[in-house]
C-alpha positions in Angstrom: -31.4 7.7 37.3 -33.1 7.0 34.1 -35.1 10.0 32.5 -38.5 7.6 30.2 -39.6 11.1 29.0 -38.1 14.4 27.8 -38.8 16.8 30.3 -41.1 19.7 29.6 -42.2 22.5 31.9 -45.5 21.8 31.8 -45.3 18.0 33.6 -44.8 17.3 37.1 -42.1 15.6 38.0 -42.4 11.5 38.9 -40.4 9.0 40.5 -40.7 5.4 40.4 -38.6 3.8 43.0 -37.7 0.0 41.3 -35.3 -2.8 41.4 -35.4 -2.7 37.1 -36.0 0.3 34.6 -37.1 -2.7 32.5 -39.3 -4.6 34.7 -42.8 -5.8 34.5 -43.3 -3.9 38.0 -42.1 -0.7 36.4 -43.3 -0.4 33.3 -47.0 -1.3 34.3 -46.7 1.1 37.1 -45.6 4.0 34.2 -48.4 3.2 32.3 -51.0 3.2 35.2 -49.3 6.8 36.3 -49.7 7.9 32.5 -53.9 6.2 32.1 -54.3 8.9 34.9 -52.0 11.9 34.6 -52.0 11.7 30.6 -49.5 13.9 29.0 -48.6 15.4 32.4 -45.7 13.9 33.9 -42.2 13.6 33.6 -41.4 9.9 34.3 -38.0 8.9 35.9 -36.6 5.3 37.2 -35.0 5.5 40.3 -33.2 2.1 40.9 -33.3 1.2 44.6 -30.4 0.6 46.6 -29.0 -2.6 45.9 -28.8 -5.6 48.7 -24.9 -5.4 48.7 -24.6 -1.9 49.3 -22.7 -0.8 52.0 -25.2 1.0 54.1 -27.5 -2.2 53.8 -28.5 -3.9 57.3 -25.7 -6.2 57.6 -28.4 -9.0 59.1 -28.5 -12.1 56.9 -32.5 -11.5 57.2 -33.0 -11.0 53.5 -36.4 -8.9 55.4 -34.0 -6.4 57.2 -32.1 -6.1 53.9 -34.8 -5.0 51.9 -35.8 -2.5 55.1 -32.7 -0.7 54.3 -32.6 -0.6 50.6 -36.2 0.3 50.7 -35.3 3.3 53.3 -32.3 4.1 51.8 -34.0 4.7 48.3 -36.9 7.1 49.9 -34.2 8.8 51.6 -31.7 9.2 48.1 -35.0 10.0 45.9 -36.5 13.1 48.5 -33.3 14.5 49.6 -31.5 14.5 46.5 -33.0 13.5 43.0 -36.5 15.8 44.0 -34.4 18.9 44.3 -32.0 17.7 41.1 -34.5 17.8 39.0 -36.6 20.6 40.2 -36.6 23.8 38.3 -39.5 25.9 39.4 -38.3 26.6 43.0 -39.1 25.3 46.7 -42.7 24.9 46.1 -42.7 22.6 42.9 -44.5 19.3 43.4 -43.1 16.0 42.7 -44.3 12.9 43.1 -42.9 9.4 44.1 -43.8 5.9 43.4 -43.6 2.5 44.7 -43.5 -0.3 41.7 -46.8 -1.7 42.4 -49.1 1.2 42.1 -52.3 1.0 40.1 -55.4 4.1 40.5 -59.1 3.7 41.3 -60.6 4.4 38.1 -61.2 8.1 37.8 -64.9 7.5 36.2 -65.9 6.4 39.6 -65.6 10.1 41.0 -67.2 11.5 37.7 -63.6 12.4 36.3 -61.7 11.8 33.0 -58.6 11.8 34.7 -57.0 13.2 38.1 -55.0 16.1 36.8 -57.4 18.7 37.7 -58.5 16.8 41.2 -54.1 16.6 41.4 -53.8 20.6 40.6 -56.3 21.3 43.6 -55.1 19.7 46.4 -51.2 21.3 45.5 -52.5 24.6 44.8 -54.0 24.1 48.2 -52.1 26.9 50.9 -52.3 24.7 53.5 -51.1 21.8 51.7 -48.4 23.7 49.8 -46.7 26.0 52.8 -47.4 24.4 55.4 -48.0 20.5 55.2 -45.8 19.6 51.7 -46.7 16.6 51.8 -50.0 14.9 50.8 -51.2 11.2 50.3 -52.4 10.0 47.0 -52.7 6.6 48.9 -52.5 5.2 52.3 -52.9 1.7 54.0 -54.7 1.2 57.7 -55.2 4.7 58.0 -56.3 7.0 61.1 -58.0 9.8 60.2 -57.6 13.1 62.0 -59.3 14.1 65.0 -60.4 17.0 63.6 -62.0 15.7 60.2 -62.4 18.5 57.7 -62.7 17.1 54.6 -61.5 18.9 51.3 -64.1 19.1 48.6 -62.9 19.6 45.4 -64.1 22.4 43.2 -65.2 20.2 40.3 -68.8 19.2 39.9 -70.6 15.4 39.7 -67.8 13.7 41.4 -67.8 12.7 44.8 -63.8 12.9 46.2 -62.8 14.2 49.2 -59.3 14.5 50.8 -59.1 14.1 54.7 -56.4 14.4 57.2 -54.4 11.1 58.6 -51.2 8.9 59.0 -51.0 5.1 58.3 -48.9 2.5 56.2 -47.4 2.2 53.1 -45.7 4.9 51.1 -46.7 3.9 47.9 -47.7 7.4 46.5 -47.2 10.5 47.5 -46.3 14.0 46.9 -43.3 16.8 48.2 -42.6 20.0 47.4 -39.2 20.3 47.0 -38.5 22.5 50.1 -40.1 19.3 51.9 -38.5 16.8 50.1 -34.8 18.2 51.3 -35.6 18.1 54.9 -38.1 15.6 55.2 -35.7 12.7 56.3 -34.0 15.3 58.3 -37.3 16.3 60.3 -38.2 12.3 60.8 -35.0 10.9 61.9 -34.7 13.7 64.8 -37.5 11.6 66.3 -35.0 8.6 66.8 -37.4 5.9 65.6 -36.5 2.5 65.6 -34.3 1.5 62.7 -35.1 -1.3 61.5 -38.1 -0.8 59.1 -39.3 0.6 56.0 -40.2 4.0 55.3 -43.3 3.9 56.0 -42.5 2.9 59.8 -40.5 5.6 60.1 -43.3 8.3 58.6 -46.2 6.7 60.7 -44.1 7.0 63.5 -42.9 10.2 63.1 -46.8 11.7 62.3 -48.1 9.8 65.8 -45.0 11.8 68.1 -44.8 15.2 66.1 -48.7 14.9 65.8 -49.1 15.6 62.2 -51.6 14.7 60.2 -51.4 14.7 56.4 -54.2 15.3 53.7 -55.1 11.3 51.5 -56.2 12.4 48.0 -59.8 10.7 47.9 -59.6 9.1 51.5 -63.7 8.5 51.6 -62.4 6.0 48.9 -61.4 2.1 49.8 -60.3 0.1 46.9 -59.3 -2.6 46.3 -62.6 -3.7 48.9 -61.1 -5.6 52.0 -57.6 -4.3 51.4 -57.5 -1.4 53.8 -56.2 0.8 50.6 -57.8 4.0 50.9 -57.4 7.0 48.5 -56.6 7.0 44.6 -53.3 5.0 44.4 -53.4 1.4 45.5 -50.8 -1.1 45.8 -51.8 -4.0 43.4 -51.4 -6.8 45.4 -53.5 -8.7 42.7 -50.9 -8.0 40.2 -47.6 -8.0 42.1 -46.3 -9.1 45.8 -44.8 -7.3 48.3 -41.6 -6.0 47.1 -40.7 -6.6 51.3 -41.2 -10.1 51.0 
């Protein structure tokens, strides 16, 4: 684990899962997280599993391979580097990171940044002990039955948070509580295994019928993508990491 920024106890907590602390894909991502969130996070590189690790599918699919490392790394970064680093307690927010992420521009909801939008929806009770979990971006999603939007607090802007599941797993957040026994709570639900993480978390909200809050679902961006919410993978900047 690389620490980018001294840590201070006024900053969340971020993780960027990545193949390189030095890459294009990471350092792009950092800044994106930082345009957003400015002088709010704590920035670490969490380097993903690497291809020739032992717990890797032993397929010679280089697909498979990047499956594992990809759930292997999800798996390493909830259960163990969210609770290392956490020092306010089972309900301290962190949030993790794909390599790829870029944000819908926060002057589209009437916002300078997302910080107070981000405080909101983790100070939310329902959100914080019960669900801890929430989206900041999703892919194909399906939006909950029962569709009660969040509406934030803060005049002029116009983003909502609604309940659903989908793909991609791209950006979200945990409280640490959460984070420890999220993996374990999934894999009782035996899903098939071999996939990424996001396979495994659609699944597991279809079965256990859970549904989890998307930070600014009424929002698709890039148009045509089926990204919805503030964190988008930037497909126009970087390919699939799975490919």
């Amino acid at each position: 684990m690389k620490i980018i920024q001294n840590h201070t106890s006024t900053r969340i907590n971020v993780f960027i899962i990545t193949s390189s602390c030095i890459s294009l894909r990471f350092n792009i991502t950092k800044e994106n997280i930082e345009r957003v969130f400015p002088n709010y996070v704590n920035i670490y590189c969490f380097k993903s599993i690497p291809l020739n690790d032992s717990r890797i599918h032993t397929s010679t699919s280089s697909v498979l391979k990047k499956f594992s490392s990809n759930l292997l790394s999800f798996i390493n970064v909830w259960t163990y580097e969210i609770p290392k680093y956490s020092k306010n307690g089972d309900l301290e927010w962190s949030l993790v990171f794909e390599d790829d992420v870029n944000f819908v521009e926060p002057a589209k909801f009437s916002l300078s940044n997302y910080i107070n939008i981000l405080q909101d929806i983790m100070q939310n009770p329902e959100i914080q002990l019960n669900h801890g979990v929430f989206y900041l971006g999703i892919c194909g999603p399906t939006f909950s039955n029962n569709n009660i939007s969040l509406v934030t607090k803060f005049p002029n802007n116009t983003l909502l948070s609604t309940k659903g599941y989908g793909w991609c797993a791209h950006g979200m957040g945990l409280t640490t509580k959460r984070a420890k026994e999220f993996w374990t709570h999934i894999s009782s639900y035996r899903p098939a295994p071999d996939a990424a993480i996001d396979f495994f978390l659609r699944e597991y909200c279809i079965r256990s019928k859970t549904d989890y809050y998307i930070l600014g679902s009424n929002y698709h961006w890039p148009p045509g993508t089926g990204h919805y919410g503030i964190a988008y993978q930037d497909r126009g900047r970087f390919y699939s990491g799975m490919n």
